[in-house]
N, C-alpha and C positions, 0 to 999 in steps of 0.2 A: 118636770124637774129641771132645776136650769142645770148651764152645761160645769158648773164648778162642784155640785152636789154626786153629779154624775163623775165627774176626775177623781171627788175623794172617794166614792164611792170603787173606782175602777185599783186606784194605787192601795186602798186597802183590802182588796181580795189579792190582788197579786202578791201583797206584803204579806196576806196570810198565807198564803199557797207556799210552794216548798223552795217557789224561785225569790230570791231575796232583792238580785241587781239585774234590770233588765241590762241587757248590752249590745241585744240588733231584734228587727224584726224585719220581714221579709213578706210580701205577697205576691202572686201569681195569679192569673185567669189563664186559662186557657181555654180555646175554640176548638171542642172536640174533631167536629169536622176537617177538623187543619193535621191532627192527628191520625183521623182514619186514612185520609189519603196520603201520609207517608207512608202508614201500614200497607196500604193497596197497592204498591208498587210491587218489585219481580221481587219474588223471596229471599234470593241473596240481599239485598237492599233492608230487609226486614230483619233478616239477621243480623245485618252489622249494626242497623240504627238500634233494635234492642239490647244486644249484647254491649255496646258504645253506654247507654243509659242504664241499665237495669242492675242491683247486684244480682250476685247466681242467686238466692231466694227467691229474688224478686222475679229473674228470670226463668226460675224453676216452676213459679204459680202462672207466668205469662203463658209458657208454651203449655200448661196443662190446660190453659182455659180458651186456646185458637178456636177448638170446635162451635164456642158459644161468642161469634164475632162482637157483637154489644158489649158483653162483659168484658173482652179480652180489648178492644181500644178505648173505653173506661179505666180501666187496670191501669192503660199505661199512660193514660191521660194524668191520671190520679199521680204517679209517681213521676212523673215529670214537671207536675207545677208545685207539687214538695219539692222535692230537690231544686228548680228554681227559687223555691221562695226560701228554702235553705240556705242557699247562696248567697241571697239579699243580706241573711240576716247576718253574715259572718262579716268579719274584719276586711278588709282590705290585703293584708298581708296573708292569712287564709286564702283570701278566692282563689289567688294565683298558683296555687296547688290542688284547687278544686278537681275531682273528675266524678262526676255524677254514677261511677259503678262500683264509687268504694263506700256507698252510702245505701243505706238497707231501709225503706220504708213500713215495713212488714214485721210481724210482731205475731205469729202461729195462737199465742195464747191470750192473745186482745185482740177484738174488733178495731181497735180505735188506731189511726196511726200512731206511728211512733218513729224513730228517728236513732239507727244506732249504725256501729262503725265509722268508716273516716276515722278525722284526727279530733275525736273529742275530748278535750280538756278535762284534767278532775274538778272534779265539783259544778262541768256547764252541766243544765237541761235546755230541753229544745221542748215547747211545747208546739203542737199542733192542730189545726182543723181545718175541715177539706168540707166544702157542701157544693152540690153540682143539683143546675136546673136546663134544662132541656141541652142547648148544644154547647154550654159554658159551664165550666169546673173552676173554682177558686178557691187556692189553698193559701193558709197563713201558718208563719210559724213565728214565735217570740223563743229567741235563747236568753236562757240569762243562767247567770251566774248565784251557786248559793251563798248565803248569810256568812257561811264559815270561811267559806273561800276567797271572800273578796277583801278579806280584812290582813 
């Protein structure tokens, strides 16, 4: 398929989809290992980096799942390269009021991320996806803007 079949092919699912105007996208990789060894430090150290990045949801699922060390620096692998890629996706004038624990990754009645809190605008979506292979996690997020709102 050449690469112009594939662009109209890419701007008309998104023009069907619910988001109308893209207006940032954002991605992140992260090095889990770079991760677990901030977690490995002294537990106050753990505390503050968590509680610093996490909302309380998010921090609410972190401490329930310490016992199962794999999952729990997963967890927060996952939610640190969303909210970076969050970041990417916003304005300029956004980021600078950025803090990564007023933003909720976590969604109790969806598997799939999701993206609420902070200062979301009416009518932004934020879509997301997160796929991880062995010690590398990368997530992407597209905001945009819908149909009705941009006009």
């Amino acid at each position: 398929m050449s690469l112009c079949k594939s662009a109209s092919f890419t701007r008309t699912a998104i023009s069907n989809a619910s988001i109308g105007n893209i207006r940032g996208l954002g991605v992140d990789l992260v090095y889990v290992p770079r991760i677990m060894a901030l977690l490995s430090r002294k537990p106050v150290y753990l505390t503050k980096f968590t509680q610093r990045i996490l909302h309380e949801a998010e921090y609410v699922r972190a401490t329930s799942m310490i016992d199962s060390r794999g999952r729990h620096d997963l967890f927060i692998a996952r939610c640190w390269a969303i909210k970076e890629a969050l970041f990417k996706s916003l304005d300029t004038s956004r980021q600078s009021g950025f803090r990564m624990r007023d933003w909720n990754t976590i969604d109790t009645s969806s598997p799939k991320p999701t993206i609420s809190g902070g200062a979301i605008h009416k009518g932004e979506e934020f879509f997301v996806s997160v796929t991880h292979d062995g010690e590398y996690l990368l997530a992407a997020v597209i905001r945009g803007q819908s149909d009705q709102m941009s006009q």
